[in-house]
C-alpha beads as a LAMMPS data file, in Angstrom:
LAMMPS data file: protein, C-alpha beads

217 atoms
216 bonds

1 atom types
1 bond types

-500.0 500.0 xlo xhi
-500.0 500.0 ylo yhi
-500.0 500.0 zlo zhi

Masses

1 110.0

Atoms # bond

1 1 1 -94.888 282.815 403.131
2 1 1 -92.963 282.493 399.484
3 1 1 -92.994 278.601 398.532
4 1 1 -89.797 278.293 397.505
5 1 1 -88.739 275.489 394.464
6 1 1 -87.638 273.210 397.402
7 1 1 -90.301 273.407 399.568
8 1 1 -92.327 272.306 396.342
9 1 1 -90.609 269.100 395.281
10 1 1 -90.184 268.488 399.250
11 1 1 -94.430 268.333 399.329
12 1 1 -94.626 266.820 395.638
13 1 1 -92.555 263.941 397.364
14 1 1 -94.571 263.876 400.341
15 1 1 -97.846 263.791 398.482
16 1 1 -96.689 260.549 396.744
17 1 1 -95.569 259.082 399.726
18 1 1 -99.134 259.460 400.828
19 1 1 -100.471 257.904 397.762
20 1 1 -98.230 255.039 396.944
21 1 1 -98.208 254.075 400.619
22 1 1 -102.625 253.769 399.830
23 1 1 -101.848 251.730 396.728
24 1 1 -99.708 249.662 399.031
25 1 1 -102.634 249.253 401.787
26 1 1 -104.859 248.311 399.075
27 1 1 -102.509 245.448 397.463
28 1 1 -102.118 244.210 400.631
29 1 1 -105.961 243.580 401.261
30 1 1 -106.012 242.056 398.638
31 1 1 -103.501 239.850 398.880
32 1 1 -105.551 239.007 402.240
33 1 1 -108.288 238.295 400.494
34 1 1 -106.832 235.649 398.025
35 1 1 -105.128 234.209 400.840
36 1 1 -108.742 233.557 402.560
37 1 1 -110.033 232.456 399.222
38 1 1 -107.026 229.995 398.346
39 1 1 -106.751 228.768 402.208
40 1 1 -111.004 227.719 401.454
41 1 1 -109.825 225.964 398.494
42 1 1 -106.836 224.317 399.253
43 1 1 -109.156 222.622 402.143
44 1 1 -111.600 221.641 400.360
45 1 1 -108.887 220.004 397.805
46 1 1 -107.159 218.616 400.709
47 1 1 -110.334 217.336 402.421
48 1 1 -111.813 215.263 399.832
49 1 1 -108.639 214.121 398.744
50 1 1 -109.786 215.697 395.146
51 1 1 -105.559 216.200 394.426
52 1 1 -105.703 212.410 393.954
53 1 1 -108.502 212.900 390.770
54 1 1 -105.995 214.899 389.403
55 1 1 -102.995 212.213 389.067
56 1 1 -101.531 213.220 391.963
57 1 1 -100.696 210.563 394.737
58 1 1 -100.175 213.069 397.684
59 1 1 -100.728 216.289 398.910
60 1 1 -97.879 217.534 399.060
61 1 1 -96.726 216.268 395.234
62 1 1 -100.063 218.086 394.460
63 1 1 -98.846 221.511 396.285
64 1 1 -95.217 220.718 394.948
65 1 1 -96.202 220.978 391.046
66 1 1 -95.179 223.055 388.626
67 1 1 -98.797 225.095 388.938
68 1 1 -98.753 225.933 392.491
69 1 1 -95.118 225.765 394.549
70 1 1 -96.430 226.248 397.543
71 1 1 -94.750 225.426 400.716
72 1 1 -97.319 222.774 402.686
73 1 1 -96.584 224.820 405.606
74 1 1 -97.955 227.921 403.765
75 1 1 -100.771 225.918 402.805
76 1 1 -101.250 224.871 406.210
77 1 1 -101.666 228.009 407.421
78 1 1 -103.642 229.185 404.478
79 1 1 -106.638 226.120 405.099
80 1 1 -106.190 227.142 409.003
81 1 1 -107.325 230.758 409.143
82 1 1 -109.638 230.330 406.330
83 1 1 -111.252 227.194 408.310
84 1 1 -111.696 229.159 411.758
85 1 1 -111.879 232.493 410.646
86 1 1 -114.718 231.597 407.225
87 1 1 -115.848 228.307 408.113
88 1 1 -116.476 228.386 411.796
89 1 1 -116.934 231.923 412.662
90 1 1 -118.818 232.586 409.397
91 1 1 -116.739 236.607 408.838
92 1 1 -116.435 237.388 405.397
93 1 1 -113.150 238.286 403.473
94 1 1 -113.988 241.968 403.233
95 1 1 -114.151 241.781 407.187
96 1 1 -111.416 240.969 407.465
97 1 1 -108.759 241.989 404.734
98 1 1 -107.420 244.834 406.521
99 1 1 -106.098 241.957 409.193
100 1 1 -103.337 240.207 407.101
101 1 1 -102.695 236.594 406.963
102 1 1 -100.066 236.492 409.175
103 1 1 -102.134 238.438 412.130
104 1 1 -105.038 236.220 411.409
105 1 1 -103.231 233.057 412.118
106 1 1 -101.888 234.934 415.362
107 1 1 -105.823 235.469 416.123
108 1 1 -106.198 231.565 415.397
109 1 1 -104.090 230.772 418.447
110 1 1 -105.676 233.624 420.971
111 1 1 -108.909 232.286 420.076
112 1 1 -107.975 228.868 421.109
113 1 1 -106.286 230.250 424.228
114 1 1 -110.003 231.298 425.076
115 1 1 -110.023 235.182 423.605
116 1 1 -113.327 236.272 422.248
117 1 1 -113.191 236.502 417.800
118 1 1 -114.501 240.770 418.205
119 1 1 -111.668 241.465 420.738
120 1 1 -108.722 239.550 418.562
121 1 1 -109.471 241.476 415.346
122 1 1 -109.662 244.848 417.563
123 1 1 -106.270 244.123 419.087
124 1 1 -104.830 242.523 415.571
125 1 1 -106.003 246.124 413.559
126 1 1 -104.271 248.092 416.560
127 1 1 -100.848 245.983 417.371
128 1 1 -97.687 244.884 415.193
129 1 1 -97.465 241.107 414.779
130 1 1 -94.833 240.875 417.495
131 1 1 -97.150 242.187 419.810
132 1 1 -99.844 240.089 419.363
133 1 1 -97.027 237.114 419.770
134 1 1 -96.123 238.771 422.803
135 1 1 -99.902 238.887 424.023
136 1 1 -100.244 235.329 422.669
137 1 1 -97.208 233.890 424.957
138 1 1 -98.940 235.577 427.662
139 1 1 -102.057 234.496 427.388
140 1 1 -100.885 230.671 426.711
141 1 1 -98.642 230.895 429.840
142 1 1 -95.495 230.808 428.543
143 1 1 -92.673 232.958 428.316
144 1 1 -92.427 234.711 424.710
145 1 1 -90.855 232.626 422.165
146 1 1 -87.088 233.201 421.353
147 1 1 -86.332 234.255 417.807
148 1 1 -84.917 231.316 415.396
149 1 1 -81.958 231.657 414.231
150 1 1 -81.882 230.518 410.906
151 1 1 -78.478 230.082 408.651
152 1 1 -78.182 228.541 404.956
153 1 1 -75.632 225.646 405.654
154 1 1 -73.163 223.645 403.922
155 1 1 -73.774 220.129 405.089
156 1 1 -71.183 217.406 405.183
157 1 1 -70.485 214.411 406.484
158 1 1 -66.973 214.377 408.492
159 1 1 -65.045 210.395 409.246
160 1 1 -62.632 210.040 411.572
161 1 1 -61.658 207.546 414.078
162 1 1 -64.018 209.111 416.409
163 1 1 -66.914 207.756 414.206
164 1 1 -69.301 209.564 411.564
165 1 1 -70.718 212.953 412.567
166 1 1 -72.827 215.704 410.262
167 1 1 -71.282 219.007 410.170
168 1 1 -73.577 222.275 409.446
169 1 1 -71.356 225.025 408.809
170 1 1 -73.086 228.738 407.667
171 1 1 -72.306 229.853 404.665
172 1 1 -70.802 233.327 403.569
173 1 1 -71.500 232.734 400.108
174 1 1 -72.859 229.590 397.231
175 1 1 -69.825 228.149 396.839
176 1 1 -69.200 227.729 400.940
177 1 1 -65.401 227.022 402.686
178 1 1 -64.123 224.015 404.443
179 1 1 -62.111 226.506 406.431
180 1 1 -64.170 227.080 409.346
181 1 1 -63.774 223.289 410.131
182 1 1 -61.621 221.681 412.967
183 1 1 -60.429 219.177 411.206
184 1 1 -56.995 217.066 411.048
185 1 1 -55.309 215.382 408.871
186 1 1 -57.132 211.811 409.564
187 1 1 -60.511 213.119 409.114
188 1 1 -62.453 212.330 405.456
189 1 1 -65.430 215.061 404.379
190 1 1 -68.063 214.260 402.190
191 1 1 -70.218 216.921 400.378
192 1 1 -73.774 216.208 401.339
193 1 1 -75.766 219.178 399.879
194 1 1 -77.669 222.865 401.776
195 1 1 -80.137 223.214 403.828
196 1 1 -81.505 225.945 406.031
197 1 1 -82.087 225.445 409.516
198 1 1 -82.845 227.133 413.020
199 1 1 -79.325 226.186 414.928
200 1 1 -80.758 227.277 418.463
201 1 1 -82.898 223.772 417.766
202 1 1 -79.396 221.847 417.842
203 1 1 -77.988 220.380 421.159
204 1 1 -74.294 220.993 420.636
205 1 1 -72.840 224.500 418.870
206 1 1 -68.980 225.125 418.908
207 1 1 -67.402 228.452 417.684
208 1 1 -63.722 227.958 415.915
209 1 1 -62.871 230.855 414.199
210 1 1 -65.274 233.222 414.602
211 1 1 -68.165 231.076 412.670
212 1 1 -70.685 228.472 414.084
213 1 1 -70.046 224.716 413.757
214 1 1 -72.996 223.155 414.732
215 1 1 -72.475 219.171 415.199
216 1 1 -75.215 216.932 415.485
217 1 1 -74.342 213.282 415.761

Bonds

1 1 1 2
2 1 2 3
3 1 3 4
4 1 4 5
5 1 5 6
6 1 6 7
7 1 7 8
8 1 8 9
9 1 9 10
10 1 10 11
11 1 11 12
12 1 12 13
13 1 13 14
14 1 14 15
15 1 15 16
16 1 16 17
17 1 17 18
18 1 18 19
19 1 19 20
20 1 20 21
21 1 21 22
22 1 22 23
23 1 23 24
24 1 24 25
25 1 25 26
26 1 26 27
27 1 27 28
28 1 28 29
29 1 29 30
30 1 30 31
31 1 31 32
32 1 32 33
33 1 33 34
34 1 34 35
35 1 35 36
36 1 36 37
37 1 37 38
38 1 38 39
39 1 39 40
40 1 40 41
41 1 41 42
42 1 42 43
43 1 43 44
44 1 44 45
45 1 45 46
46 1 46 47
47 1 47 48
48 1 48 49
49 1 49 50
50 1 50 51
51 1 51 52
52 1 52 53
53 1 53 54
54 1 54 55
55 1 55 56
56 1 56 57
57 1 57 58
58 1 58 59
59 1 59 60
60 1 60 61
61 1 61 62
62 1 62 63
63 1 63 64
64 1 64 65
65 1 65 66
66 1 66 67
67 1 67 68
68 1 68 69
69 1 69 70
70 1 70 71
71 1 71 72
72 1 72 73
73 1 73 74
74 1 74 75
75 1 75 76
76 1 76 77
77 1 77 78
78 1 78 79
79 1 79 80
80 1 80 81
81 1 81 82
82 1 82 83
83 1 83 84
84 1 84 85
85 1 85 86
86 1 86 87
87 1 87 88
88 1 88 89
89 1 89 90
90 1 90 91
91 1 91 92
92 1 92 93
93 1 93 94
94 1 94 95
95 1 95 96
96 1 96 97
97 1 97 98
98 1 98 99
99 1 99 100
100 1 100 101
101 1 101 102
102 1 102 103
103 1 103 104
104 1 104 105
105 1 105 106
106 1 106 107
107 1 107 108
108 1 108 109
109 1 109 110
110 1 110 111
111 1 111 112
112 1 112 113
113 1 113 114
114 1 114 115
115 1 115 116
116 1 116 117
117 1 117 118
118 1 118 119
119 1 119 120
120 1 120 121
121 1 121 122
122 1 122 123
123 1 123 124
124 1 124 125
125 1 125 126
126 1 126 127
127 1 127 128
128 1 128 129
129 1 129 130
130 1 130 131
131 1 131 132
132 1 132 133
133 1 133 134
134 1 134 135
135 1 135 136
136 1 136 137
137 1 137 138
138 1 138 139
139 1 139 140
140 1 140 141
141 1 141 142
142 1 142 143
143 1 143 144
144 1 144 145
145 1 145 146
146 1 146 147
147 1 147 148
148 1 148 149
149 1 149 150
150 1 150 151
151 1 151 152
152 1 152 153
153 1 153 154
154 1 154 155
155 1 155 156
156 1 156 157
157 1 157 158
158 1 158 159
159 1 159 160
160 1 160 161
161 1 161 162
162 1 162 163
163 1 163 164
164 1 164 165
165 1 165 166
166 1 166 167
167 1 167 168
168 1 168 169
169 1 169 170
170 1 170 171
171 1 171 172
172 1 172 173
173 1 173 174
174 1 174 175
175 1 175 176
176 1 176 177
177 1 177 178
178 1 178 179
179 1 179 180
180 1 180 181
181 1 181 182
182 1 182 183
183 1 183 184
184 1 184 185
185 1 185 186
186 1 186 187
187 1 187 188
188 1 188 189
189 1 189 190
190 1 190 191
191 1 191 192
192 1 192 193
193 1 193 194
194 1 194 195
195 1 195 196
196 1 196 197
197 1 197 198
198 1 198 199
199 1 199 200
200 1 200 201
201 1 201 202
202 1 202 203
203 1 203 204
204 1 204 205
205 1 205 206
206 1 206 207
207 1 207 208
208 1 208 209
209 1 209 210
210 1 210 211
211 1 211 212
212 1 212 213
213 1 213 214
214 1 214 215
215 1 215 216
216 1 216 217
């Protein structure tokens, strides 16, 4: 068969598909790996309270400097996988760098709903992450967590002679809109600042005008 100009590029293309999507793999392991590494570290930093040597008063003023920015709940999760996974199972990082962080930390909770360390790491090379949360939720008992729903929100606080209430409104853009807000004439808003947060955690959600006003009191 003639191999047309076409049919050329159309393998060229496929070829670095193939390799690109190796170099990819191959980031990512590492990236696993300095996880494991930094998650052994930031323990042992945490641990012996060595942050406080350095000038700093509290962990997380140590994670929050200018060096590091990292999220304590990253670093959580870091110290966690690298404690159960390093210091109490006693795997090395190039056993498990194919895993991923996130799948590891999945692994942390199926081994402390009673699943055996060989088995977790067979099922977390062969399933997707929301499989293995699916398997977790079933293996805990419970029915599989809902999805957050998570919104960048203009925050304000709203007077009126019904009392004080915080309003979260989503935002379509930076600069936000007062629009979306049932409010009359008497009531007072004061510009509080963002945040993001998960509004299926809030007790009381109203829809005017086709956006979410979620009022907490």
């Amino acid at each position: 068969m003639e191999i047309t100009p076409s049919m050329a590029a159309l393998e060229a293309q496929a070829a670095e598909a193939h390799r690109v999507h190796r170099d990819i793999v191959g980031m990512k392991a590492h990236l696993t790996e300095y996880a494991l590494l930094m998650g052994n570290a930031l323990g042992r930093m945490r641990e012996g309270r060595l942050y406080k040597l350095l000038d700093y008063d509290t962990w997380e003023s140590y994670l929050g400097s200018p060096e590091l920015s990292i999220r304590p709940r990253t670093a959580e999760r870091m110290i966690r996988v690298a404690r159960r996974w390093i210091g109490e199972l006693g795997y090395a990082t190039e056993q498990l760098e194919d895993v991923g962080i996130t799948k590891l930390d999945l692994g942390v909770g199926l081994l402390e709903a009673g699943e055996k360390p060989q088995r977790v790491l067979e099922d977390a090379r062969a399933l997707s992450s929301s499989d293995l949360i699916k398997q977790l939720a079933q293996v805990r008992g419970r029915p599989e967590p809902e999805r957050s729903r998570r919104y960048r929100v203009w925050v304000g606080m709203i007077s009126s002679a019904r009392g004080r209430k915080i309003c979260l409104t989503p935002l379509r853009d930076e600069n936000g809109t007062l629009a979306s807000m049932a409010l009359d004439g008497r009531d007072s808003v004061e510009f509080v600042g963002y945040a993001e947060v998960d509004v299926s955690k809030l007790t009381q959600v109203s829809h005017y005008r086709g956006k979410i006003d979620c009022w907490m009191a």
